[in-house]
C-alpha positions in Angstrom: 102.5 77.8 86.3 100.3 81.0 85.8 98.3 83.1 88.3 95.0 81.3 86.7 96.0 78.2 88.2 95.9 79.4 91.7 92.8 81.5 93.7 95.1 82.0 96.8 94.0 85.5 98.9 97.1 87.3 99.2 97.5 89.4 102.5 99.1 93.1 101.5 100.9 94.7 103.7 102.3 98.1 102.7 105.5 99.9 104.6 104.9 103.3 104.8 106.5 104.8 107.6 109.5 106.1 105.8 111.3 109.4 105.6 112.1 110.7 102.0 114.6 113.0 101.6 115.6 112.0 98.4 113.4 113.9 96.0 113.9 117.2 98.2 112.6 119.7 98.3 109.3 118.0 97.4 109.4 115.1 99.6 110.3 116.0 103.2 110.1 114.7 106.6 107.0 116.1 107.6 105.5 114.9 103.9 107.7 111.6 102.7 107.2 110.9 98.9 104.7 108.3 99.3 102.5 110.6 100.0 103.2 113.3 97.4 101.6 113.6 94.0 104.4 112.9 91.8 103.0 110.9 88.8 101.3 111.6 85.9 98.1 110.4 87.1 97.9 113.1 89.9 97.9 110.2 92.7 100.6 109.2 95.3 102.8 106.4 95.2 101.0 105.3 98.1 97.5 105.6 96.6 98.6 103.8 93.8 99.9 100.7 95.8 96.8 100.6 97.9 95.0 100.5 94.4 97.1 97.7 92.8 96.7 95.4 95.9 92.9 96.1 96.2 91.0 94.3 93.3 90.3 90.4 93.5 92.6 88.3 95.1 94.1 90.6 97.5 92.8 90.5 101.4 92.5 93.6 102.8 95.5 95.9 103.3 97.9 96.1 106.8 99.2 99.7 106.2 102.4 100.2 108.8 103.0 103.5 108.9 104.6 106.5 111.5 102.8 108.0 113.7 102.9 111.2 112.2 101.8 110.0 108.9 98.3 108.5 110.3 96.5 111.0 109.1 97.6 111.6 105.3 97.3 108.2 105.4 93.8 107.7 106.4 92.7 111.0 104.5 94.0 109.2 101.2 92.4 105.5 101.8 89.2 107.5 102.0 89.5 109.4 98.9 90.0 105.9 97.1 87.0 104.7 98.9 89.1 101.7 100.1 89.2 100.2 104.1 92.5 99.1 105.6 94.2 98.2 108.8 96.4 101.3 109.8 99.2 100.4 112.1 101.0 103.0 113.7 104.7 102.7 114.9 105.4 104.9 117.3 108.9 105.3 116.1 111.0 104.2 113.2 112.8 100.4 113.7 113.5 99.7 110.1 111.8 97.0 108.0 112.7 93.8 109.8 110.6 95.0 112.9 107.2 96.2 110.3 107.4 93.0 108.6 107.2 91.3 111.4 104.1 93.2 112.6 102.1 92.2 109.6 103.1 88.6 109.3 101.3 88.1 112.4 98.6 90.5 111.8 97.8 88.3 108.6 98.8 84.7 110.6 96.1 86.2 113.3 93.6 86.3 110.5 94.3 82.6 108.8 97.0 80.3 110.1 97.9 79.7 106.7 98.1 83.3 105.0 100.4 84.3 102.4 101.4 87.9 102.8 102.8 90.2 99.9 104.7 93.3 101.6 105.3 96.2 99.4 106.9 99.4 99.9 104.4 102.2 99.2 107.0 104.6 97.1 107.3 102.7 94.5 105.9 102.6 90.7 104.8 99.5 89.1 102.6 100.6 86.0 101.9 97.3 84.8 99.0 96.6 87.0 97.7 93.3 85.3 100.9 92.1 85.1 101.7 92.4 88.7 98.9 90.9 89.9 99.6 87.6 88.1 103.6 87.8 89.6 102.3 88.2 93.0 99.6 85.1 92.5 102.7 83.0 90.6 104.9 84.4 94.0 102.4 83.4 96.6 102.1 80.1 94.7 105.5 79.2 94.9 106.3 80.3 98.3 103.6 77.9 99.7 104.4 74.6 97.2 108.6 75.4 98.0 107.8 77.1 101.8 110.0 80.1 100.8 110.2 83.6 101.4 110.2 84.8 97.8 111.2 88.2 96.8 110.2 89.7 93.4 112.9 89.9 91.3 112.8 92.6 88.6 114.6 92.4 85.0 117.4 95.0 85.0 116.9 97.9 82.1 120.7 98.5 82.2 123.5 98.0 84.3 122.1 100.4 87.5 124.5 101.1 90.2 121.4 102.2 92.6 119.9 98.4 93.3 121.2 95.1 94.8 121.1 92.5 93.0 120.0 88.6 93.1 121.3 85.9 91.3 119.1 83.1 90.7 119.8 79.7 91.4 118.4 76.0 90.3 114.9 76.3 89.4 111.8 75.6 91.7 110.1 72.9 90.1 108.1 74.1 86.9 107.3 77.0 89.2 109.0 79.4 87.3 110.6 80.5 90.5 114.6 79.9 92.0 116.4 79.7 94.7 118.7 82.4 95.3 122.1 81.8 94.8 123.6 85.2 96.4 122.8 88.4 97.4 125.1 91.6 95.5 125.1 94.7 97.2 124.8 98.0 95.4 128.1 97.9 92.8 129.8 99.8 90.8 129.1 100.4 86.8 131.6 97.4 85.8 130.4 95.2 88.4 126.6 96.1 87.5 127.6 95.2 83.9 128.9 91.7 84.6 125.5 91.2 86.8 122.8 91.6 84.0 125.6 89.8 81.4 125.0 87.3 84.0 120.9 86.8 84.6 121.1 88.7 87.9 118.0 90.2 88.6 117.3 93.9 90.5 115.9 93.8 94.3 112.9 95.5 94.6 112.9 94.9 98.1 109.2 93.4 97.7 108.6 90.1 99.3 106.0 86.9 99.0 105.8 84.6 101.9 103.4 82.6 104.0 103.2 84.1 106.9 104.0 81.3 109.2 107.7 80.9 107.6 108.5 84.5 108.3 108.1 84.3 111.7 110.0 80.7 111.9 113.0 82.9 110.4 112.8 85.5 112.3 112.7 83.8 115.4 116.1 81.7 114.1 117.5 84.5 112.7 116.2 87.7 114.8 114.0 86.9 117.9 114.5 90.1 119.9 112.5 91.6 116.3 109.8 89.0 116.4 109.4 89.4 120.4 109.3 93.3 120.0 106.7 93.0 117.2 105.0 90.0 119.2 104.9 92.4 122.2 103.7 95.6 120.9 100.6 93.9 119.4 100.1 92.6 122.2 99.4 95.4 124.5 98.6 97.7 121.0 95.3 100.1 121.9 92.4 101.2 119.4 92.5 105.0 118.2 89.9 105.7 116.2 90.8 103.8 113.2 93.8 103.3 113.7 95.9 100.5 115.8 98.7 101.9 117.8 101.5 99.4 118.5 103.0 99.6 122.1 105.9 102.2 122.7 107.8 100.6 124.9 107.8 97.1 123.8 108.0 98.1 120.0 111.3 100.1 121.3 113.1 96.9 122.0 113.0 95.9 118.3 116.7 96.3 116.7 116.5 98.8 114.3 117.8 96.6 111.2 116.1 95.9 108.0 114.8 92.4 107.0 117.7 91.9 104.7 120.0 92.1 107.3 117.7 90.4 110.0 116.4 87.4 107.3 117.3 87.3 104.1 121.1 87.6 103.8 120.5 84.2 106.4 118.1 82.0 105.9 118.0 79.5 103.2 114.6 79.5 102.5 114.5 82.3 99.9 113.5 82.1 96.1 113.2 84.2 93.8 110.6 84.9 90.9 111.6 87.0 87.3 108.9 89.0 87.7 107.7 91.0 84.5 106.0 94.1 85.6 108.3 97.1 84.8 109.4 98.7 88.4 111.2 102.0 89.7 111.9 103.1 93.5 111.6 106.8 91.9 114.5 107.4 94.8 115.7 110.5 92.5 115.2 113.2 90.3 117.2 110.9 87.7 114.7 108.0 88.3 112.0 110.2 88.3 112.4 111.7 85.0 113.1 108.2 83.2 109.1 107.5 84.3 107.9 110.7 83.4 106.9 111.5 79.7 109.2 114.1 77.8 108.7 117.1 75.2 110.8 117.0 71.5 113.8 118.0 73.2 113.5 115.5 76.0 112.4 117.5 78.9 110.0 116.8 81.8 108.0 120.5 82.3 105.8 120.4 85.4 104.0 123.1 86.7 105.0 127.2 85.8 107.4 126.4 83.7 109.1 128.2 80.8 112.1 126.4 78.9 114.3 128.2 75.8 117.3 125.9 74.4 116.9 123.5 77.2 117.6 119.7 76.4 117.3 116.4 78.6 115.9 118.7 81.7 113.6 118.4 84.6 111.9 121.3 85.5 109.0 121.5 88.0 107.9 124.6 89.8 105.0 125.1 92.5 103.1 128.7 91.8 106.2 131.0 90.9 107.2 130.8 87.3 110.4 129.0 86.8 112.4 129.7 83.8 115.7 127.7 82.1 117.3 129.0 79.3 120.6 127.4 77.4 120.9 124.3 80.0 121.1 120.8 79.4 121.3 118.1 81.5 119.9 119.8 84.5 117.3 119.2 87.4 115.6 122.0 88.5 113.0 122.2 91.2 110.8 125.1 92.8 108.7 124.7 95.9 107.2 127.8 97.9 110.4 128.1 100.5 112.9 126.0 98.6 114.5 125.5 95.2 117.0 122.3 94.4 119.0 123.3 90.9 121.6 120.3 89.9 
C-alpha cells in the first residue's frame, strides 16, 4: 500500500516541552535545542518539524510545550507564517501525560482522527519521504486499530536507541506487529539486533486517536483523567491554551512507553524510509553536519591547523584548534565545552 492510495488528514502533534542539556553549552534550560539554530539550513529543529507536518494532508498542528517556552515558540510559528494550537503545560509530566492531551484535542475535533505525534528535536531530511511513511502509518493504524510507531532502519549497530523487533506482517500493509521492545544495549547486543531486522525507535507514533485513549485508560487512567481534567478547566491566553495546574499535576510523571507501549498489544510497527537522527550529541550532530577534506565540522569563528575528524563551533570570539583529532569543541559567550 502507498500514501497515494489513502487522502486521510493526519492530526500533528508536536512535544516540545523538553529540557536539553545534551548539546550544552548551546542548548540549555532556559533555551532547549528545539529551539536553537543548529542545522545547516539556519532553522530549528522545531521550525523544521512544524514545516514537515504543514503541507497537504496534515491538519493543523497541537504544539505541547512548557510554559516557559510559549513565547519562542509562538515567535517562531510566526516567522514561518504558519497557525497552530499552543498548549502550555504548566509543568513537566513526561510524554505519557502530553500525548494524552493531544489525542483528545484531535478526537474533540473529529471522532475518528488519526494523530501523528512527533518530537520537535529531531532531523528528518527526507521530507517527501516522510510524508508518504506517515500517510502508509496512519493507514495502517486505522485498517489494523494499532498504535503504530515509526520504525527507522538502523545505520549501524547504535548503543543510543531502543530497539523494535518486528513481528508477522499486517496484511499487505507493509506494517508489523511488534514482537518486543529492546532497551538501549550494549555494542554486541546492538550488533545481533540489526543482524536480526530490528529496527531503531524514534519515539514517533501514528494512531487514531480514539485507541490511545482506550489504552491509556487500561493501561494508565490516572494519565488520561489528569489530561482529561486539565482541558477541561484549561483557560485562553492570548494564543495560547493553558492546561489546568492542579489537575495536570495529578498526571504520573512517566513516559508513554512505560504507561502504553511496553503494554498494550495493539502496537505495529512500519520500516519507515526517511533517514532520522535525535541529534542528542555532539557525536550525532556532527554525523548530519557536512565536513571539510580533513573531516571537520567548522562553525562559526573558527580557525583549525592539523586538526582531523573535529567539531568546532564558536559564537563571536575566535576559537582556534591546532594538532587535535577527534575532538569536540564548543564556544558560547559564558561557556566553552572541549571533549
Amino acid at each position: 500500500m502507498t500514501a497515494s492510495s489513502t487522502n486521510r488528514t493526519v492530526h500533528p502533534v508536536v512535544i516540545a516541552g523538553g529540557s536539553g542539556t545534551r548539546l550544552w553549552p548551546v542548548s540549555r534550560d532556559t533555551m532547549p535545542k528545539q529551539f536553537v539554530s543548529l542545522l545547516d539550513s539556519g532553522r530549528s529543529t522545531f521550525e523544521e518539524t512544524i514545516l514537515r507536518v504543514s503541507g497537504q494532508g496534515f491538519a493543523r498542528p497541537v504544539v505541547v510545550t512548557h510554559s516557559d517556552f510559549r513565547f519562542v515558540v509562538a515567535e517562531q510559528l510566526a516567522g514561518l507564517g504558519i497557525e497552530a494550537d499552543i498548549v502550555l503545560e504548566p509543568e513537566r509530566r513526561d510524554s505519557a501525560a502530553a500525548i494524552a492531551v493531544g489525542a483528545l484535542i484531535a478526537a474533540g475535533r473529529d471522532e475518528d482522527a488519526v494523530c501523528l505525534v512527533l518530537a520537535a528535536d529531531h532531523l528528518i531530511p527526507d521530507g517527501e519521504l516522510f510524508t508518504a511513511d506517515c500517510q502508509e502509518a496512519a493507514e495502517a493504524a486505522t485498517r489494523f486499530e494499532r498504535i503504530m510507531l515509526l520504525g527507522i532502519e538502523p545505520t549501524g549497530p547504535s548503543t543510543a536507541y531502543g530497539y523494535i523487533a518486528p513481528g508477522a506482517p499486517l496484511g499487505d500493509s507493509g506494517a508489523f506487529t511488534v514482537e518486543r521492545f529492546a532497551e538501549k544495549p550494549n555494542r554486541e547486543t546492538a550488533e545481533t539486533y540489526v543482524a536480526e531486522g530490528y529496527r531503531w525507535n524514534s519515539g514517533n507514533f501514528v494512531f487514531p486517536a480514539r485507541l490511545m485513549q482506550e489504552e491509556l485508560s487500561t493501561f494508565a487512567p490516572e494519565v488520561l483523567n489528569a489530561a482529561r481534567g486539565a482541558l477541561e478547566a484549561a483557560v485562553r491566553d492570548l494564543d495560547f491554551l493553558r492546561l489546568d495546574a492542579g489537575a495536570f499535576a495529578r498526571a504520573p510523571r512517566i513516559s508513554i512507553d512505560y504507561a502504553v507501549m511496553e503494554k498494550t498489544r495493539r502496537a505495529g510497527v512500519l520500516k519507515t524510509r526517511f533517514r532520522w537522527s535525535d541529534i542528542g550529541s555532539w557525536d550525532a550532530m556532527f554525523d548530519v553536519k557536512d565536513k571539510d577534506e580533513a573531516g571537520n565540522v567548522l562553525e562559526g569563528a573558527v580557525s583549525v591547523l592539523d586538526t582531523h575528524g573535529s567539531f568546532v563551533r564558536s559564537d563571536e570570539v575566535l576559537t582556534t584548534v591546532v594538532g587535535l583529532d577527534d575532538v569536540v569543541v564548543v564556544k558560547t559567550p559564558d561557556a566553552v565545552l572541549v571533549t
